[in-house]
C-alpha positions as CSV (number, residue, x, y, z in Angstrom):
1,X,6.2,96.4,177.7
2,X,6.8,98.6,180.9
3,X,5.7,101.9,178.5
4,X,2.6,100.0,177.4
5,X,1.3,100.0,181.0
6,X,3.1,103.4,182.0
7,X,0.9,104.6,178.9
8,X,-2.3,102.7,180.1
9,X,-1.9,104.2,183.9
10,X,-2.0,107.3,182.8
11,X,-5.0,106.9,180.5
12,X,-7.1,105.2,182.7
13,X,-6.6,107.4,185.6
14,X,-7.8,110.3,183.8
15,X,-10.7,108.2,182.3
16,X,-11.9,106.8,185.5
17,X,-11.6,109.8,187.9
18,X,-14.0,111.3,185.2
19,X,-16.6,108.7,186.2
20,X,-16.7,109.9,189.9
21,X,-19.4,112.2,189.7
22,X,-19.3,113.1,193.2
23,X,-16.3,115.1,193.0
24,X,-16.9,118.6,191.7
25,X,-14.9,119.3,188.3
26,X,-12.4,122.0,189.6
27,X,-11.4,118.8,192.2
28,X,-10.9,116.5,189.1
29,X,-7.2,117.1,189.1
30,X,-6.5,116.3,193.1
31,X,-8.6,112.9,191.8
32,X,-6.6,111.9,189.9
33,X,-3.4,112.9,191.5
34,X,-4.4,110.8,194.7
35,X,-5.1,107.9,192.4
36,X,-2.1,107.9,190.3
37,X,0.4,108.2,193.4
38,X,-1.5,105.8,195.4
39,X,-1.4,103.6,192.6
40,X,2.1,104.2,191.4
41,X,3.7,103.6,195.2
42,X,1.7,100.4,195.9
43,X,-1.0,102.1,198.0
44,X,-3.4,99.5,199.5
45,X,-7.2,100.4,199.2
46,X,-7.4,101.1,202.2
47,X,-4.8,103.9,202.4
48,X,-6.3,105.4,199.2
49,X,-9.7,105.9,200.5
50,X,-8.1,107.1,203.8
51,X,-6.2,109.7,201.5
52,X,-9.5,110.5,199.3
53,X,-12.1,110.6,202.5
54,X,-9.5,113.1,203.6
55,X,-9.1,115.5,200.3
56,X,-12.5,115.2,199.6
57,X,-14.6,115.4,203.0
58,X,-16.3,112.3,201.7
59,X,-17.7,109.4,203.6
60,X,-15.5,106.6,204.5
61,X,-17.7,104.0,203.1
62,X,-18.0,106.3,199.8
63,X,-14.0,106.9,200.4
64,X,-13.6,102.4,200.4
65,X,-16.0,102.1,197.5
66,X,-14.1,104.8,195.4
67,X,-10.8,103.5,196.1
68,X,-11.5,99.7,195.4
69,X,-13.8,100.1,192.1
70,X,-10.7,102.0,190.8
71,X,-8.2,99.8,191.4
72,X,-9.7,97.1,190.1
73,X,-11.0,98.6,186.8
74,X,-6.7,99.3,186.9
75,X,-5.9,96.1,187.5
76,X,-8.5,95.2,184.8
77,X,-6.7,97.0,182.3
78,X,-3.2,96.2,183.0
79,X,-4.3,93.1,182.7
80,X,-5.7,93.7,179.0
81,X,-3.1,95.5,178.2
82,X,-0.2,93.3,179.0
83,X,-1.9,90.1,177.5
84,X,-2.7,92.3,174.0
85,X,1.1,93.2,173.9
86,X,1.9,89.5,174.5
87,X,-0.6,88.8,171.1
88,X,-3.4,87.2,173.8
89,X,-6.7,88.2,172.6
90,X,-8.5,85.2,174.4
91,X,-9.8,85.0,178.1
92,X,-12.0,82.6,180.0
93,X,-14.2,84.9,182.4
94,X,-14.2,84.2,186.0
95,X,-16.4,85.3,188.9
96,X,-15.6,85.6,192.8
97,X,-18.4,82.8,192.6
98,X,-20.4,84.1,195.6
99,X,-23.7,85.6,196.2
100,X,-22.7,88.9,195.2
101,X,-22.1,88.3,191.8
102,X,-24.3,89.9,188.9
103,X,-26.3,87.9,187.0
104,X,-24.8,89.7,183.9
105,X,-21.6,88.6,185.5
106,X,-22.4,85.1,186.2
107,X,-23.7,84.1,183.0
108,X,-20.2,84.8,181.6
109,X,-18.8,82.4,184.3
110,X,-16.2,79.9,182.4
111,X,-16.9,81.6,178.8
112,X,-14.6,82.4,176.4
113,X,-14.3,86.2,175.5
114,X,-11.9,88.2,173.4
115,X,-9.6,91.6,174.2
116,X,-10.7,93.0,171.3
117,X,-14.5,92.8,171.4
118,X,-16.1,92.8,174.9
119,X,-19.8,92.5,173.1
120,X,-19.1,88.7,172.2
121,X,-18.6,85.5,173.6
122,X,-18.2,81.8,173.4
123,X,-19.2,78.3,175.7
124,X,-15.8,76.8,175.0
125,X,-12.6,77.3,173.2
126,X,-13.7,74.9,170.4
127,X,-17.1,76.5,169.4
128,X,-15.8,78.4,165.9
129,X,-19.1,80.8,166.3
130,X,-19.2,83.8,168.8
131,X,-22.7,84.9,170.1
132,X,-23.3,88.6,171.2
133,X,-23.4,88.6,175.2
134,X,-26.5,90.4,175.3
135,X,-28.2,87.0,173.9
136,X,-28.0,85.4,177.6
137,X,-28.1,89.5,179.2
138,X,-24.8,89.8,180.2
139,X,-22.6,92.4,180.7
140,X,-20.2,94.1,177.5
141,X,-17.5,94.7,179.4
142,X,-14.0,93.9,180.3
143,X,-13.6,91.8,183.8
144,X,-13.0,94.6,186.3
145,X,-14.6,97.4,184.4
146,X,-18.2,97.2,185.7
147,X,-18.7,99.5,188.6
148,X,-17.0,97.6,191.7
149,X,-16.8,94.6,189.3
150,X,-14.6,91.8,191.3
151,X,-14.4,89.3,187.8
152,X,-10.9,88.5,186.8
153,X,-10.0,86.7,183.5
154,X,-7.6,83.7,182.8
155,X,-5.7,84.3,179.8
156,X,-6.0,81.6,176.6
157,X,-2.5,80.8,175.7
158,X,-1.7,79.1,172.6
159,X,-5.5,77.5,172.8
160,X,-4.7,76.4,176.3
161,X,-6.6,78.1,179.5
């Protein structure tokens, strides 16, 4: 398992430091350095956007926004990760449950979603049919993976969340 998630570090770092369009292309690399190390020695948010406001001459609000959107679209796909190499391919969605929240997110609240399609869902774990999520607008992605997305998921084990 540990060289399923060294494989997925390295693949979403180099994903996701493409999506900050603020950083001109020849500064791509030092992205995704800055990420990877803060990441890889336990770097709090807070250090990382100290560290990219620095090597980018960025804001530090831009820096803090950077740094946590990032970690958790990480955290987001660790978690995938490690649940598909433990054969989990089920997940209740879960919101911070605040004002904050998306109503593309919030719809999803307490559904029942699956790893391998992030277009579909279902109310409960006993309804046999899944629905596209677009039906009730929400959003077809992972929890995590929105920009500075703050869902998390609860894994379905053995048909027990």
């Amino acid at each position: 398992q540990p060289k399923i998630i060294t494989n997925e570090l390295g693949m979403w770092v180099a994903e996701n430091s493409r999506l900050i369009k603020t950083i001109p292309e020849q500064l791509l690399y030092r992205a995704e350095s800055a990420v990877y190390d803060a990441i890889r020695s336990g770097e709090s948010p807070t250090s990382l956007a100290r560290n990219l406001q620095k090597v980018f001459n960025i804001t530090k609000n831009r820096a803090k926004i950077i740094a946590r959107d990032q970690i958790a679209k990480l955290n987001g796909n660790l978690t995938r990760a490690r649940n598909l190499a433990l054969g989990i391919t089920q997940y209740q969605w879960l919101t911070s449950r605040d004002e904050r929240v998306r109503h593309s997110h919030e719809v999803l609240e307490s559904k029942i979603c699956s790893w391998n399609n992030e277009d579909i869902y279902k109310k409960s774990e006993q309804d046999r049919s899944w629905k596209k999520r677009t039906s009730i607008a929400g959003v077809t992605k992972h929890p995590g993976q929105d920009i500075m997305c703050r869902c998390t998921s609860l894994a379905i084990i053995g048909g027990l969340a």
